[in-house]
MIDO-170439 format. One line per 4 residues: number of its first residue (from 1); their letters; for each residue x, y, z of C-alpha. Coordinates in nm, 4 decimals, always signed. Example, Ala and Ser with C-alpha at 12.3 -4.5 7.8 and 13.67 -1.06 7.14 Angstrom:
BEGIN
1> as> +1.2300 -0.4500 +0.7800 ~ +1.3670 -0.1060 +0.7140
***
This chain:
BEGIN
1> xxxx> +18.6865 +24.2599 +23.6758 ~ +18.3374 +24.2388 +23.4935 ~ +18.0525 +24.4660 +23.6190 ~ +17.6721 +24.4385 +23.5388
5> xxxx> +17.4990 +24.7587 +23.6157 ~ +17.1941 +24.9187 +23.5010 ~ +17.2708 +25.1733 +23.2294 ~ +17.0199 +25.4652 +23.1398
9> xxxx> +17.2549 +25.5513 +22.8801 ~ +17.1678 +25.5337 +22.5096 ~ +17.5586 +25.4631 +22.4389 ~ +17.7082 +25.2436 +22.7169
13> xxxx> +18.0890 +25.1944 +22.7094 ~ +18.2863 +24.8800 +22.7793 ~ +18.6050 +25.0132 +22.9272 ~ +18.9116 +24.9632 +22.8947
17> xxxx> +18.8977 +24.8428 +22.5188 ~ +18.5911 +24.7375 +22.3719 ~ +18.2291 +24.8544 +22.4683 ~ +17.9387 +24.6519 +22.4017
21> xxxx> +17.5891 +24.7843 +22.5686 ~ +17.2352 +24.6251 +22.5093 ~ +17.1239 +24.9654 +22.5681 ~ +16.8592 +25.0485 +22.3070
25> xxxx> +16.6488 +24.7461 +22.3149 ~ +16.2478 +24.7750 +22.5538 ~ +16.3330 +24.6027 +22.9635 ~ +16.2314 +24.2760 +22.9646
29> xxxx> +16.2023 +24.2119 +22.5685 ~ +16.3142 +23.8314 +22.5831 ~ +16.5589 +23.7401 +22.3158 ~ +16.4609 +23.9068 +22.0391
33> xxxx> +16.7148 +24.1771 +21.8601 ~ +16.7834 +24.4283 +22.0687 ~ +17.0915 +24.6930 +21.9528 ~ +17.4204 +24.6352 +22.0910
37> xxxx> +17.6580 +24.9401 +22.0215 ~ +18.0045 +24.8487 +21.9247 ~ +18.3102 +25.1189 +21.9935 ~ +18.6258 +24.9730 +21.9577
41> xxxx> +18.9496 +25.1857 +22.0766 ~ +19.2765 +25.1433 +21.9403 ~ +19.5106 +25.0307 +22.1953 ~ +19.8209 +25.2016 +22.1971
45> xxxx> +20.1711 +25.1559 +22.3634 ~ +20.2170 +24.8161 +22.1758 ~ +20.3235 +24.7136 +21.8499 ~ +20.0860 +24.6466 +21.5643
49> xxxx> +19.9114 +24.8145 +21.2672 ~ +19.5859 +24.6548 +21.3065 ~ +19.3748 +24.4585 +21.5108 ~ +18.9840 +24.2212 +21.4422
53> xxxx> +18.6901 +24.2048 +21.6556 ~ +18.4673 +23.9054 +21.6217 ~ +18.1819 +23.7600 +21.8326 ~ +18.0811 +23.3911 +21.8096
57> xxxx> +17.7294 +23.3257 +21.8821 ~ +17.6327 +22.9214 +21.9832 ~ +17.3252 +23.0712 +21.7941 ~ +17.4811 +22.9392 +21.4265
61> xxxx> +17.1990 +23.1602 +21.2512 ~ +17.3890 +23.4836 +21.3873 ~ +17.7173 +23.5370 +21.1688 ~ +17.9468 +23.8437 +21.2973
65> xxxx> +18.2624 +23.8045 +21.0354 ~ +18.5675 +23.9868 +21.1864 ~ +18.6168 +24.3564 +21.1797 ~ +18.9807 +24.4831 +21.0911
69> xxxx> +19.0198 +24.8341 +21.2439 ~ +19.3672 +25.0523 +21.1697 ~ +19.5979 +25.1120 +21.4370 ~ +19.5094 +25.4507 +21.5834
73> xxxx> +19.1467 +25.4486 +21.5319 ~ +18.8443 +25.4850 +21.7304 ~ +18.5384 +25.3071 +21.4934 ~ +18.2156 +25.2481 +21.6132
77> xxxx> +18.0019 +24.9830 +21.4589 ~ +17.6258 +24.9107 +21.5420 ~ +17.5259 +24.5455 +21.5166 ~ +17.1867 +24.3504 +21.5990
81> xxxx> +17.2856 +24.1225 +21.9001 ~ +17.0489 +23.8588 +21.9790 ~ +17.0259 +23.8067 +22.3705 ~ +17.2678 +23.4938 +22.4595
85> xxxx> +17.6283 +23.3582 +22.5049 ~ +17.9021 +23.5348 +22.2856 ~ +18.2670 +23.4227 +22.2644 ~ +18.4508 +23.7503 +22.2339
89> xxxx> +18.7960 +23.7753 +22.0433 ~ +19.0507 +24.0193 +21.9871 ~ +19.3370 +23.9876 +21.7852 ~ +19.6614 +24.1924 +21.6848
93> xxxx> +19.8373 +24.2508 +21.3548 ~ +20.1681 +24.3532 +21.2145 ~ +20.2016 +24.3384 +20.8786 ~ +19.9549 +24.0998 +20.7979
97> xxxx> +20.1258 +23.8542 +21.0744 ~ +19.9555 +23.8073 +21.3918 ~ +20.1534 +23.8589 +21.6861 ~ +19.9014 +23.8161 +21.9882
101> xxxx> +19.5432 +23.8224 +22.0911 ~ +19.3547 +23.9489 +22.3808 ~ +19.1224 +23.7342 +22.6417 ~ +18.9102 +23.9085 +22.8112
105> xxxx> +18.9759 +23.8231 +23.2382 ~ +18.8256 +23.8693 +23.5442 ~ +19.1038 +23.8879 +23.8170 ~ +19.3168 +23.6323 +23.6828
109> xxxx> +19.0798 +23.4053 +23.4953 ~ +19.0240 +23.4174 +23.1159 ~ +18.6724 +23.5535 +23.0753 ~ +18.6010 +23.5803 +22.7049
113> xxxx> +18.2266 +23.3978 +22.7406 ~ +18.0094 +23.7040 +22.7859 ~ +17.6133 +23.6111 +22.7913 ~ +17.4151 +23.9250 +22.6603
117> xxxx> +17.0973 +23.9747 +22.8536 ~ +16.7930 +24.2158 +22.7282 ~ +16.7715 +24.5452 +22.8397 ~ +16.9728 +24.8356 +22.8949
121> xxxx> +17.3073 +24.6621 +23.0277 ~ +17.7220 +24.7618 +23.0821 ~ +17.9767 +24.5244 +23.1099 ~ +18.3030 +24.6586 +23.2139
125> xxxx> +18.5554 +24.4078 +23.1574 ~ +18.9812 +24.4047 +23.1651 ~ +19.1846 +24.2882 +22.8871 ~ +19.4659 +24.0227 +22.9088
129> xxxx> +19.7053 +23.9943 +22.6974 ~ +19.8269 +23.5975 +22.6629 ~ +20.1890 +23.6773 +22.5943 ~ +20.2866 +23.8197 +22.9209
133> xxxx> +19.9418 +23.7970 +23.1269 ~ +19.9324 +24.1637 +23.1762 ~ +19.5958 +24.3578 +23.0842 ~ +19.6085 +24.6283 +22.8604
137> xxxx> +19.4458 +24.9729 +22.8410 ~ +19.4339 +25.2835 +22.5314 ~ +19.7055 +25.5356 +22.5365 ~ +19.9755 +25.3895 +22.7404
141> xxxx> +20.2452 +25.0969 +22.8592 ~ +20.1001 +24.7515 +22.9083 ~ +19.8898 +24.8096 +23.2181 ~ +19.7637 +24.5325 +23.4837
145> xxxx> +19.8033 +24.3642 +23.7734 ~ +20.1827 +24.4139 +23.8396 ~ +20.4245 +24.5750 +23.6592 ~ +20.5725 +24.5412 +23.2849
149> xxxx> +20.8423 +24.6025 +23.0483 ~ +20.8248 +24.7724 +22.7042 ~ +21.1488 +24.9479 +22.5306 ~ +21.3390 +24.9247 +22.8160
153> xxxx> +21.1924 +25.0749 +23.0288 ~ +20.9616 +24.9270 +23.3525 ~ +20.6197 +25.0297 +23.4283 ~ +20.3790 +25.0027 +23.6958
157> xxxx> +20.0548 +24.8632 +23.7255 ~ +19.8413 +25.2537 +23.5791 ~ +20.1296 +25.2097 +23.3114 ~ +20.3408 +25.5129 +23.4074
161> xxxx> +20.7061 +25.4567 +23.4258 ~ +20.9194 +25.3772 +23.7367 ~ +21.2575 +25.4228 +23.8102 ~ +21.3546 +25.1819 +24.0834
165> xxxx> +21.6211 +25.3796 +24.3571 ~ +21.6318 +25.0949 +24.6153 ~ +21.8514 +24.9312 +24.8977 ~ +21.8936 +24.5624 +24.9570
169> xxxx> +21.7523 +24.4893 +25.3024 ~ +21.8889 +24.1686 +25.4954 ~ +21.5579 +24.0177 +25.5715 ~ +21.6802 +23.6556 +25.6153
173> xxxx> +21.9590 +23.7297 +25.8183 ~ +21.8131 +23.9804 +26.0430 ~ +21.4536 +23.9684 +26.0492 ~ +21.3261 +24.1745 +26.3442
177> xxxx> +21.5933 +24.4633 +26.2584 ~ +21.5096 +24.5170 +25.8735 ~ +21.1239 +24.4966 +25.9911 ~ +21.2089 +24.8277 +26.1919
181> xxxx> +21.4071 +24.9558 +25.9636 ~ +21.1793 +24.9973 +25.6721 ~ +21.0398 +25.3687 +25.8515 ~ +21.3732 +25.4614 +25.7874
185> xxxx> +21.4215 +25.3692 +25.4673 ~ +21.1207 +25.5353 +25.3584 ~ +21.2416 +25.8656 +25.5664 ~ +21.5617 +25.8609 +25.3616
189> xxxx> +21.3799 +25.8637 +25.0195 ~ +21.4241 +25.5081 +24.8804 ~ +21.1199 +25.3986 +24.6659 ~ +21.2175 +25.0179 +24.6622
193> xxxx> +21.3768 +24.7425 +24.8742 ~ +21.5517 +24.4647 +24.7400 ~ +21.4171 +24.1842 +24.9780 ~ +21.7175 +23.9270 +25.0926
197> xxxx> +21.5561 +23.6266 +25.1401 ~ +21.5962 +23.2416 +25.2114 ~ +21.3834 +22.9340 +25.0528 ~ +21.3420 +22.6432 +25.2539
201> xxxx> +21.4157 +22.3854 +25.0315 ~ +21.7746 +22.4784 +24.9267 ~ +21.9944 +22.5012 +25.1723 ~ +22.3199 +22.3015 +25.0415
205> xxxx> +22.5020 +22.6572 +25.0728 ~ +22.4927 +22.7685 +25.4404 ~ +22.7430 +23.0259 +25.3948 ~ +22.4147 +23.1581 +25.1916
209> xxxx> +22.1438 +23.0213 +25.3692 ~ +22.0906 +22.7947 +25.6676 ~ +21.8398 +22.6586 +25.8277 ~ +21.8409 +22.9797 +26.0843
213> xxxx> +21.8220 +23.1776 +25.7535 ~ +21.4743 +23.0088 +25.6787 ~ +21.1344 +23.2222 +25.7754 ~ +20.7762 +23.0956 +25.7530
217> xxxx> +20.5408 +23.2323 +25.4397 ~ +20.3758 +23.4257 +25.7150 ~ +20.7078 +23.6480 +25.7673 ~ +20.7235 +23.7570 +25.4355
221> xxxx> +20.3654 +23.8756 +25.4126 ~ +20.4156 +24.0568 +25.7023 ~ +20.7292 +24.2490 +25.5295 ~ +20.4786 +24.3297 +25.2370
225> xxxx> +20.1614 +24.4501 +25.4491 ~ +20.4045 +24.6899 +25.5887 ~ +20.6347 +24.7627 +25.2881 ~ +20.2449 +24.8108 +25.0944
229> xxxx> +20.1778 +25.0435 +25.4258 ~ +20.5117 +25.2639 +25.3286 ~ +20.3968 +25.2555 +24.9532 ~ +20.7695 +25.0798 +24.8611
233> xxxx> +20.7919 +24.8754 +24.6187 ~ +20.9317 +24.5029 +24.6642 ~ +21.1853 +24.3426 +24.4887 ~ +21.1659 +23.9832 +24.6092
237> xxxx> +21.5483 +23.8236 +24.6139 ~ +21.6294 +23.4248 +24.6714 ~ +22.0099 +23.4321 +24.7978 ~ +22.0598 +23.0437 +24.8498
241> xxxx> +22.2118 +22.9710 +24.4831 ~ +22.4337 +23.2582 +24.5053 ~ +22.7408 +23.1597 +24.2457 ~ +22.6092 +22.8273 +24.1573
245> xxxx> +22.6455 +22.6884 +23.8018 ~ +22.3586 +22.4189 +23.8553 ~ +22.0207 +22.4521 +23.6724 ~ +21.8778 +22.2200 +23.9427
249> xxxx> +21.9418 +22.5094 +24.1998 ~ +21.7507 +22.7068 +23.9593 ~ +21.5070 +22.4689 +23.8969 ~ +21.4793 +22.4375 +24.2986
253> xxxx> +21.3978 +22.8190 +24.3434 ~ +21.1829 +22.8280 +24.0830 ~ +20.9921 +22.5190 +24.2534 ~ +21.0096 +22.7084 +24.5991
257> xxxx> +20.8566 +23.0658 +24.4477 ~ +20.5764 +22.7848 +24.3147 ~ +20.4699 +22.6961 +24.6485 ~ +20.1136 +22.7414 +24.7346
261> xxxx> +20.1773 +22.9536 +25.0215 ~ +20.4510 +23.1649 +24.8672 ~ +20.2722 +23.2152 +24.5041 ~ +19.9686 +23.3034 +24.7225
265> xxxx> +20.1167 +23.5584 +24.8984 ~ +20.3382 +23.7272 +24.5835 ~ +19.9960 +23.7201 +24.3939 ~ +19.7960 +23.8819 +24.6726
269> xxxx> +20.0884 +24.1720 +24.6175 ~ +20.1698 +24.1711 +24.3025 ~ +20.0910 +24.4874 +24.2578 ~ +20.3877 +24.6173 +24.4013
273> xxxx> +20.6300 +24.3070 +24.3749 ~ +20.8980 +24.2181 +24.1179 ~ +21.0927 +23.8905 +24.1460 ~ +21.5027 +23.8360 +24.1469
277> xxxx> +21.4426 +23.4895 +24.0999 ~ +21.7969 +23.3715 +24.2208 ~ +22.0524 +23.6700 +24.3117 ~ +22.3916 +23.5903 +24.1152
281> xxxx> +22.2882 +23.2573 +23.9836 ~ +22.5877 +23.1688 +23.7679 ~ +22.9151 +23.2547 +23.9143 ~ +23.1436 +23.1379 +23.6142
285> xxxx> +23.2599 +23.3983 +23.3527 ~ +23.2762 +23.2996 +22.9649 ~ +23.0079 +23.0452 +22.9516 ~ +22.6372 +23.3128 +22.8806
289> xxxx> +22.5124 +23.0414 +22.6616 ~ +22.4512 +22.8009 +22.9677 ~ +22.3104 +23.0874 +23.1910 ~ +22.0932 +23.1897 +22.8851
293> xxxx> +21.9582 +22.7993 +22.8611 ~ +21.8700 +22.8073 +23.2154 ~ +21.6596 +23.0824 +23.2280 ~ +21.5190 +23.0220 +22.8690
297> xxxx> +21.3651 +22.6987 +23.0385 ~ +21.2798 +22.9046 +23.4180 ~ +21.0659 +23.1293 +23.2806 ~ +20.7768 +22.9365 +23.0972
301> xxxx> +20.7323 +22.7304 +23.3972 ~ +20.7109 +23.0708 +23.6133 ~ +20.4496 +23.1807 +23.3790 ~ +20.2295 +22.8683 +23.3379
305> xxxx> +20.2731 +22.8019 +23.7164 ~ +20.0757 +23.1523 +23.7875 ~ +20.3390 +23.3967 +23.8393 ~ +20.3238 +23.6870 +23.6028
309> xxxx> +20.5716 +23.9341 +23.7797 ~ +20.8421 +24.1283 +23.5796 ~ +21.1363 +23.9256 +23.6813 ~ +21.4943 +23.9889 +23.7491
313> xxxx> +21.7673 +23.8057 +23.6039 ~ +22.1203 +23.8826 +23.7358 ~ +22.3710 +23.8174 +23.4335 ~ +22.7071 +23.5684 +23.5040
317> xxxx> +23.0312 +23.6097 +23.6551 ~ +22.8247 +23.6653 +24.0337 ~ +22.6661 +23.9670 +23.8610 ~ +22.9336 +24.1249 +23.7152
321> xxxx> +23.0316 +24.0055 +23.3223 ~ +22.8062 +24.2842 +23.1746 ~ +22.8808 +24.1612 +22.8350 ~ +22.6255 +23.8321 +22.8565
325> xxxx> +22.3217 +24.1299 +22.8469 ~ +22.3484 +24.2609 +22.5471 ~ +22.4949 +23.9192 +22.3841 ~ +22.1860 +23.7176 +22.5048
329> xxxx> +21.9529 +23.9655 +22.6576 ~ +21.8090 +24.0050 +22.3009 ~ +21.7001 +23.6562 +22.3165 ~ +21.6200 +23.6242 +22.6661
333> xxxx> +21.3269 +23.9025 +22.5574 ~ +21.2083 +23.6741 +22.2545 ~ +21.1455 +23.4281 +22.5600 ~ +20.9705 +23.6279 +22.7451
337> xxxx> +20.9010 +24.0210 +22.7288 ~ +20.8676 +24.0838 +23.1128 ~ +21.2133 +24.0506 +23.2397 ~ +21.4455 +24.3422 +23.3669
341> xxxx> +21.8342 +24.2087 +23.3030 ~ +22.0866 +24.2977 +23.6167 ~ +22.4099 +24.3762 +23.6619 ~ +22.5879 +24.4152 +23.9787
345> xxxx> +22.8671 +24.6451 +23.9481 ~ +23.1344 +24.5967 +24.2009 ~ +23.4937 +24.6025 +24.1413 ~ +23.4426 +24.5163 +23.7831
349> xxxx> +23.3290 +24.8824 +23.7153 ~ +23.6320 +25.0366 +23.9021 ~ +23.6514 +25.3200 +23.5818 ~ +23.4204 +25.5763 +23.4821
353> xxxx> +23.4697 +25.4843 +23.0938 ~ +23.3629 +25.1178 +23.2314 ~ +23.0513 +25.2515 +23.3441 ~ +22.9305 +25.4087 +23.0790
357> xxxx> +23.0575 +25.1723 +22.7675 ~ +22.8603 +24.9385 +22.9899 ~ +22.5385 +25.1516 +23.0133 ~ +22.5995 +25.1936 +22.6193
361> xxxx> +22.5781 +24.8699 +22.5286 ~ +22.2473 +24.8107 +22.7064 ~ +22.1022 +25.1542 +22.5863 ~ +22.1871 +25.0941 +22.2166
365> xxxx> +21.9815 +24.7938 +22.2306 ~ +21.6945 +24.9287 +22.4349 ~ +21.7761 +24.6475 +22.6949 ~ +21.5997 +24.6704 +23.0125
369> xxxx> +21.8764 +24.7324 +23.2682 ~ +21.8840 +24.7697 +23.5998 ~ +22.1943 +24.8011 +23.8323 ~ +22.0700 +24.5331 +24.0927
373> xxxx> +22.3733 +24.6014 +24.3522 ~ +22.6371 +24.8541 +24.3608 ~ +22.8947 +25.0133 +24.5994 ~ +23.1119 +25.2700 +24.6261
377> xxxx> +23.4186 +25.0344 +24.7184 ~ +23.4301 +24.6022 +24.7254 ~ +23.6776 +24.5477 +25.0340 ~ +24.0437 +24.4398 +24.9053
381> xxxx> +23.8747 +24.4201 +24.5421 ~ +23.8962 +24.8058 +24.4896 ~ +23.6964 +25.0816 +24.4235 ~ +23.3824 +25.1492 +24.2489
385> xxxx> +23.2878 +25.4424 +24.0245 ~ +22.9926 +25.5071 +24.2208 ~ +22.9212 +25.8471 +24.0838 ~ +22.9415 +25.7546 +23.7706
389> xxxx> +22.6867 +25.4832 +23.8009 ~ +22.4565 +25.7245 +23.9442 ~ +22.4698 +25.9534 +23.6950 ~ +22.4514 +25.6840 +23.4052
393> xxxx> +22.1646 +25.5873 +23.5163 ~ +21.9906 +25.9478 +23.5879 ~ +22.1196 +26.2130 +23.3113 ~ +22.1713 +26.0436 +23.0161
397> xxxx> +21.8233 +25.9892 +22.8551 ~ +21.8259 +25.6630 +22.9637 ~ +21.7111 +25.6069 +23.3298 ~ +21.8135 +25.2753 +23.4866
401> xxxx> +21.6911 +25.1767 +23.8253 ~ +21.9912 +25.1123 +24.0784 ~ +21.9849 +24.9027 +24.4041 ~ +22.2693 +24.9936 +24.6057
405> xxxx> +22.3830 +24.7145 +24.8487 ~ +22.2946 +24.7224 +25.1476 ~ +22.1203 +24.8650 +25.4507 ~ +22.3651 +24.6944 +25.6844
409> xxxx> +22.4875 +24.3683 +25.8316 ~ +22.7780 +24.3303 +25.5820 ~ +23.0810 +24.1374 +25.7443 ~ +23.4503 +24.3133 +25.8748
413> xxxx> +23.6078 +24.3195 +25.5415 ~ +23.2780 +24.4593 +25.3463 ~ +23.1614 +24.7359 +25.5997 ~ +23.2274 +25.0153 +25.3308
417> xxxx> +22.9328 +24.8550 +25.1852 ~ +22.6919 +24.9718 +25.4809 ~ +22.4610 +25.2666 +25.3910 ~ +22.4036 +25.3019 +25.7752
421> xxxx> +22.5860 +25.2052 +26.0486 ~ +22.5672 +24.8148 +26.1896 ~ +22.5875 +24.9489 +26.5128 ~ +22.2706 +25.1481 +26.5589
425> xxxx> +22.0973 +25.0815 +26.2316 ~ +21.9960 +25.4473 +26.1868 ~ +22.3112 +25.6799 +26.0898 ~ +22.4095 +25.7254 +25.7654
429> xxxx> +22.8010 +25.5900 +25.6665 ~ +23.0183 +25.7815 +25.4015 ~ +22.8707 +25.5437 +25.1503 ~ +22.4890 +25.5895 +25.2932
433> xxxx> +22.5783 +25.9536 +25.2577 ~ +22.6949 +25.9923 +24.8866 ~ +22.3822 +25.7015 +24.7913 ~ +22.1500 +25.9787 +24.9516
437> xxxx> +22.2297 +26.3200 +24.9254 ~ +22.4738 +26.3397 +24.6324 ~ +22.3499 +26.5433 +24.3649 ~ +22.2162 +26.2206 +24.1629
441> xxxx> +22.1460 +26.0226 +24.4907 ~ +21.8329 +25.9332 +24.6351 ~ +21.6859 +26.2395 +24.7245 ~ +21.7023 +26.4153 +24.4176
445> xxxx> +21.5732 +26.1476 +24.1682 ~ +21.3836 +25.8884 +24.3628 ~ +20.9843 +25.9008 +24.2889 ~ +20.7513 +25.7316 +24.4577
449> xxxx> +20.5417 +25.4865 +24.2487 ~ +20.2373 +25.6254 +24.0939 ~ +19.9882 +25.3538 +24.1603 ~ +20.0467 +25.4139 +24.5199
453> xxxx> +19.9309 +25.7847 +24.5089 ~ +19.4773 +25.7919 +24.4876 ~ +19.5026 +26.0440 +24.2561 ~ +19.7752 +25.8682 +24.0283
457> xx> +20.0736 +26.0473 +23.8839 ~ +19.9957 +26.3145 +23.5652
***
């Protein structure tokens, strides 16, 4: 946001990153040169070894050159501003090489044309970076309107991290029922729900999604006022390509979460909302270099089309071929930085030494997993090393967000995958139980998100 005050102050800040106050000029002293103090903070949490200030005047007598300032350092400069328009820029170096600069935005719109007015004046205004959209503050994470990525690791919006310990909730299939059932799911200690949801304008799969499957715009803002009410955070899931191998389904979601009335309502939220653009997208095995394709050309029309939400990508093989993260995820990232990379470990993951080789693989490339389903068993499939997935992603230096699947509603052959049971909605099955109250489950390691608490997190 930008915000003019008056400023008795001799030294007026610009916060978050750069400070520029017409502070020590006489009220009402017209355009002449009144002193503009400079104080430039190093931004840290992001990767460079330098960065340049420079103001363009449309005044072409005034000549500001850029100022190169060391990573780490806090410089203050004093200049003689002439009262007018400025174009403000900011730019990042590594090595000599520029990797990215900074607009300066209110809300969502670029705001680097700053008019200086006589007199003692503050300007508060956010940063945006153009790489991922997300504004950036000193001494932490990329920080901003939603949530980020960095190292792999995901953090919210104040840039303190968040470990996701969430249940996917069958929204599309039984609306009024998961509406009630989000008290509970706050009472048992989950900090996320995986949304289940339906577009409208793919419904060639009505095993997936039919037309009954379908809800209004207006539905899902009601599941965020009240998720937003819970403080939960929202992972928003399209089911209706569910195994496909066609890009055009892809293409098709990607047009659907473009809709006015939908990209309205994830912006209003995006605070507390990450997208799962298409939940196990790509259901053949051995063929990552097509899924990787896909999504390389998904994302830049996400991000010019006004979306700037981490998103989730489930990896091939319905979820479950691990090995196309770490082969592609790397690249995937040069694409875009803002992505988390899912697996959904089923019967796949039946061994404990599958787990964690799995986990491994991910870790040793700082890949931003998450486990975006899991189970304890997969009907006839087998079992699932459940515990070991829990702890994988808890103790071991490395913590992973998990979404276990699901609340309820699962058919005959897939009940074991209920976490309470279908028939009342409310009590806890053997699987709910050990997801909960197990010595890595729920209650010991889920945290609440900090941008939900007034006073923050420390």
């Amino acid at each position: 946001m930008v915000l003019l005050k008056n400023s008795l102050r001799k030294l007026c800040l610009f916060m978050p990153l750069i400070v520029l106050g017409l502070s020590c000029g006489r009220n009402g002293a017209g355009s002449g040169t009144d002193l503009s103090d400079v104080k430039i903070e190093a931004l840290e949490g992001q990767e460079y070894d330098r960065f340049e200030l420079e103001l363009i005047s449309r005044d072409p007598s005034f000549k500001f050159p850029p100022k190169s300032f060391n990573r780490g350092a806090v410089a203050e400069v004093q200049i003689k501003v002439p009262a007018g328009p400025y174009t403000i820029r900011l730019d990042y170096f590594l090595k000599d090489q520029k990797i990215f600069s900074a607009d300066y935005c209110t809300g969502d719109k670029k705001n680097n044309q700053q008019t200086f007015a006589p007199g003692p004046v503050t300007a508060i205004i956010n940063v945006c970076r153009k790489d991922d959209g997300g504004s950036v503050t000193p001494g932490g994470g990329a920080t901003g309107a939603s949530f980020s990525v960095k190292d792999g690791s995901l953090y919210d919006k104040t840039g303190k991290l968040f470990v996701m310990r969430g249940l996917s909730m069958p929204f599309a299939y039984y609306f009024d029922k998961s509406m009630t059932a989000l008290d509970d799911t706050k009472k048992f200690g989950f900090n996320t729900v995986r949304i289940v949801w339906c577009a409208d304008n793919l419904l060639d799969y009505p095993d997936r999604c039919a037309q009954k499957d379908v809800h209004p715009a207006s539905d899902l803002e009601k599941i965020l006022a009240r998720m937003k009410q819970l403080k939960l955070v929202a992972v928003f899931n399209l089911q209706n390509a569910t195994g496909s191998d066609k890009r055009s389904d892809l293409q098709t979601l990607t047009a659907y979460l473009l809709k006015p009335e939908i990209k309205k309502i994830l912006n209003d939220y995006k605070d507390m909302v990450i997208i799962n653009l298409a939940n196990e997208w790509y259901g053949s095995w051995n063929k990552p270099k097509e899924w990787f394709d896909s999504y390389k050309a998904m994302l830049p029309q996400l991000r010019s089309g006004g979306l700037n939400h981490t998103i989730v990508i489930d990896t091939t093989g319905y979820g479950q071929e691990f090995a196309s993260i770490p082969a592609y995820g790397p690249s995937l990232l040069e694409v875009d930085k803002n992505i988390l990379l899912a697996a959904h470990m089923y019967d796949q993951f039946g061994t404990i030494e599958k787990v964690k080789t799995s986990f491994a693989s991910a870790r040793a490339k700082k890949l931003p997993l998450i486990i975006g389903e899991f189970a304890c068993s997969h009907g006839d499939r087998g079992t699932v090393a459940c515990d070991a997935i829990m702890n994988e992603a808890e103790n071991t230096g490395y913590k992973v967000g998990t979404i276990a699947w699901s609340y309820t509603g699962n058919g005959t052959d897939l009940r074991d995958l209920n976490i309470v049971d279908q028939n009342d909605w409310k009590t806890l099955t053997t699987f709910g139980k050990k997801v909960i109250e197990s010595g890595f489950g729920v209650k010991a390691t889920s945290k609440e998100a900090c941008f939900f608490a007034a006073a923050g997190c420390p």
